[in-house]
N, C-alpha and C positions, 0 to 999 in steps of 0.2 A: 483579417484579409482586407487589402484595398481595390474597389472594387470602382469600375461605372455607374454611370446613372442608370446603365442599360443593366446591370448586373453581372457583366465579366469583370474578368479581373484585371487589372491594369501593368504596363509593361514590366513593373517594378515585381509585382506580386506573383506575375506569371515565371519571371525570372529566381528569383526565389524557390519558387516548388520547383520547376525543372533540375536546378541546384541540389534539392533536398532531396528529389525520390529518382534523380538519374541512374545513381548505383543499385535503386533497390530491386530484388526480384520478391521478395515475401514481405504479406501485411499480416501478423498476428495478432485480435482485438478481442483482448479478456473481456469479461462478464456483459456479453454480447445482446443478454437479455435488457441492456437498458439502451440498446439503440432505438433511437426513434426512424421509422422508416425516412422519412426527409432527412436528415441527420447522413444516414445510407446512402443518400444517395445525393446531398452536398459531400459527402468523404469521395467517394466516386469521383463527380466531378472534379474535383480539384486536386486528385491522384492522376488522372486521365490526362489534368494539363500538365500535373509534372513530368509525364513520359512522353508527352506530343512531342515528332517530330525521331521518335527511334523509329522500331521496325515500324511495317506497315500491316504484320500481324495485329498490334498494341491499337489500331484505332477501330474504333465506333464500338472494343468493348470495355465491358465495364472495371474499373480500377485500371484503366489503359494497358489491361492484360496479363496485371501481376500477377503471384498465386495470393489468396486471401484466406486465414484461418480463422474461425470464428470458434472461440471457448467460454465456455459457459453453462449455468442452465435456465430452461427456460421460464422454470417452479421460481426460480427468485428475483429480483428486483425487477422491476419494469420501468420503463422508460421514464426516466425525471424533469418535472417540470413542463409535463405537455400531456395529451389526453392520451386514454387508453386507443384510440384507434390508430395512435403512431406505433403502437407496439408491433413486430416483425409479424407476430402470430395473428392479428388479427386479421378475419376476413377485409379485402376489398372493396370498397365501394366506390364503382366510377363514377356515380353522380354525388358524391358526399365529398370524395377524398381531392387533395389538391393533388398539383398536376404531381410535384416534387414527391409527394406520397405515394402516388400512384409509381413512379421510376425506383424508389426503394422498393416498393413489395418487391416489383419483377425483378430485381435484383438479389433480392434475400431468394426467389425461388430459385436461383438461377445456382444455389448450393446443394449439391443433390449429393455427396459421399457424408455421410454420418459414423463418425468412432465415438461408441458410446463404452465407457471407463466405470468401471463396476464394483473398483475393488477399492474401498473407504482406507483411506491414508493418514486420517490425523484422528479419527473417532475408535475410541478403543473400546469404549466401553460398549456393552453389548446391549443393553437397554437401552442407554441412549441411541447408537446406530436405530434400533427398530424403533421409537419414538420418530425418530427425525425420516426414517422413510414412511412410516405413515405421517407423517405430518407434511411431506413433501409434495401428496398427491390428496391432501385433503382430506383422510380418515382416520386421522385420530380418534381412540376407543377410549373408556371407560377408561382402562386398567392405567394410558398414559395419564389421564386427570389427576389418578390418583397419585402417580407418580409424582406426578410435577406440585400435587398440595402438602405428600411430604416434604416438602423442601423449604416449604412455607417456613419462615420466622417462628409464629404463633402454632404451628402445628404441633401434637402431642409428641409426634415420632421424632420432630425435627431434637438436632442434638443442641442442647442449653448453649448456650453463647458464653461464653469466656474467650475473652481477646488474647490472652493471656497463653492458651494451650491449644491444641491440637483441637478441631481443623481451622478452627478461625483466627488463629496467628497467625496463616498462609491464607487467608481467604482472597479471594478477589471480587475488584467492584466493578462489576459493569454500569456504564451510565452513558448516556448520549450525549454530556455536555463535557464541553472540551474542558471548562476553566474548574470543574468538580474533580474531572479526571488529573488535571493537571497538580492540584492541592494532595489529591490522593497520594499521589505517587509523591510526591515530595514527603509530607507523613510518614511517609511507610521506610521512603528510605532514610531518615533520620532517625526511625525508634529503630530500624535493623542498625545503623552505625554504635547505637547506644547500647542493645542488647547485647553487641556482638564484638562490641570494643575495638572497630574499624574507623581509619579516617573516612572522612567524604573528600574527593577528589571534584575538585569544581574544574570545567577546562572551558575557557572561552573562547568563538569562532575568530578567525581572524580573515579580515576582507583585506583584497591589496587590487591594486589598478598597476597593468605591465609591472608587475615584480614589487612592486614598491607599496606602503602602508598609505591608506585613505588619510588626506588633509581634514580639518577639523568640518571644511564648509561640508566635504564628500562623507563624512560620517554621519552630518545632519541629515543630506538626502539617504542616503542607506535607512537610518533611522526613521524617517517621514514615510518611505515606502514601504518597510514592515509593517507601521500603524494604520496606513490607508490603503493597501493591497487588499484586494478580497480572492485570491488567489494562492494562498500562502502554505498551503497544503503540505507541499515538495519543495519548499525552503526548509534550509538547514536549521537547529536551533540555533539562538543566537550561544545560550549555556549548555552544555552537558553535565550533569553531577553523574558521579560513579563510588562505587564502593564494592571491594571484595564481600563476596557473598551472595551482592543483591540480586533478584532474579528481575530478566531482560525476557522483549519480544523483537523479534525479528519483524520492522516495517514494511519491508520491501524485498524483493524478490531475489536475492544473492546465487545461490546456484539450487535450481528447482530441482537436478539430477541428484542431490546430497541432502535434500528435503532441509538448507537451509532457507526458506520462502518465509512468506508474510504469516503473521500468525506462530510459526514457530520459538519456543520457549528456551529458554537456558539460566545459567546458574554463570556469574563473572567471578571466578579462579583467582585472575591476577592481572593488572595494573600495572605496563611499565611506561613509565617516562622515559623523556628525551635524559638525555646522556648531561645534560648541562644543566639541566632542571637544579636549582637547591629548593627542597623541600624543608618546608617547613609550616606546620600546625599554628593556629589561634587557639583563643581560650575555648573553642566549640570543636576542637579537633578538627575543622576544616584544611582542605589544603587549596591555595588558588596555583593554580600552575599557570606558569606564563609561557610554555611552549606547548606546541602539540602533541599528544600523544603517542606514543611509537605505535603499540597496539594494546590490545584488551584481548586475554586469554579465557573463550567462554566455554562452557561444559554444558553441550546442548542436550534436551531430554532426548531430545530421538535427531539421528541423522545417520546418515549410511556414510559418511565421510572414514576414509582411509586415516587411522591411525598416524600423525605427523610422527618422526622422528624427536624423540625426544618429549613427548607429552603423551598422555594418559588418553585412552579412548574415548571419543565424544569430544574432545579439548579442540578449536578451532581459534586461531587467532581473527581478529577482528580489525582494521584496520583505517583510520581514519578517511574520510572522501570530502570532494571538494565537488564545488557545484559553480557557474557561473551562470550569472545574471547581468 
């Protein structure tokens, strides 16, 4: 945001938001427990100046009168990157908190209708569910320790490790570092091509300016700003590999009513190319394609999704997106 000396925002920036939130009437803001109260209530502000100047209901309140949904809970994450007293939950203190802190509290009070959603959508298992609600509210017993030491590597109970056979040829690695995760999964889907005597389909993103393919200079800045972006989250890959078989996670939130959301798993069916594709293998069984994808046929574990025409229940086509920057 471009702003004054004084701290408003300048004619350019105010023009902008009024632009961006003129049409809107609802703000919905997932995992709500890591707003920092300031945070709250620069969102406020700067929502306020995008509707300045409609009704005269819309002024002096806050979010300049839209409706505001906050989802979430308030047992996980806390506010990143600032102290626990920006957190929504924490008590007040007018002689401690800044002014900005002090206008998000009264703001977060100002949410008085609560729907609390009871019924666990993606946890099946039933020890695990009761694990995870005691451990929600801080009372985890005994019997979960024990739980969670079976599972241990070195434990007697745990079942012997063969990579080889059931369950840890399907195992999964959790890790919190992107470039472990990213080796993994390459791994994994080059011994499933080999076990399973499937190409690897490589497909690479293609960038264009007004219709047309990026100059050699315009590739280098494309390139410069993947490498020095620290925002890169919600950029596209530059590669995708694929392969009949391998099993996918759903990143992002595609239709939340058909439980295809983040976090949801599936199984890739089938792989079709464009129509002008000539396919052809290396000595590694790879394929590079040089056009985009038509779609990816996947067989998700769980969705409520209507039977398509013409494919197998659970079967959803997938379909390539584009993104501008």
């Amino acid at each position: 945001m471009i702003s004054r000396r004084d701290g408003t925002p300048s004619a350019l920036t105010k023009a902008k938001l009024q632009q961006t939130w003129k049409e809107i009437k609802y703000n919905i803001i997932d995992e709500f427990s890591m707003l920092a109260k300031t945070f709250l209530a620069r969102m406020s502000a700067n929502v306020s100046i995008g509707k300045d100047g409609e009704a005269e209901r819309s002024r002096g309140m806050s979010f300049g009168g839209i409706s505001v949904i906050l989802c979430g809970d308030m047992h996980q994450f806390p506010p990143v990157a600032t102290s626990l007293r920006e957190a929504l939950f924490y008590p007040p203190a007018p002689n401690r908190d800044s002014t900005l802190c002090q206008v998000g509290r009264t703001i977060y009070e100002e949410f008085t209708t609560v729907i609390i959603l009871k019924q666990q959508m993606r946890v099946v298992d039933p020890i695990w569910i009761d694990f995870l609600q005691h451990l929600r509210h801080g009372h985890v017993q005994q019997c979960h320790m024990d739980m969670l030491h079976r599972m241990e590597l070195a434990h007697p109970d745990c079942v012997p490790m063969d990579f080889s056979a059931p369950p840890w040829n399907k195992s999964v690695l959790i890790t919190p570092q992107h470039g472990v995760r990213t080796k993994w999964n390459d791994c994994a889907l080059r011994k499933h091509c080999q076990d399973a005597n499937q190409s690897l389909f490589v497909s690479h993103a293609e960038d264009h300016i007004n219709g047309r393919t990026l100059q050699k200079c315009e590739q280098v800045v494309v390139q410069h700003r993947q490498k020095s972006s620290k925002c890169t989250g919600d950029d596209l890959p530059e590669i995708i590999e694929l392969a009949v078989g391998m099993r996918m996670m759903v990143t992002r939130n595609l239709d939340t009513d058909l439980d295809i959301t983040n976090g949801a798993r599936g199984t890739i069916v089938n792989i079709v190319v464009d129509a002008d594709e000539l396919l052809s293998t290396d000595d590694n069984n790879v394929i590079h394609l040089c056009c985009p994808l038509t779609f990816v046929l996947v067989k998700m574990d769980k969705t409520r999704a209507t039977p398509l025409e013409g494919l197998q229940e659970s079967i959803i086509p997938i379909e390539p997106i584009s993104k501008s920057f």
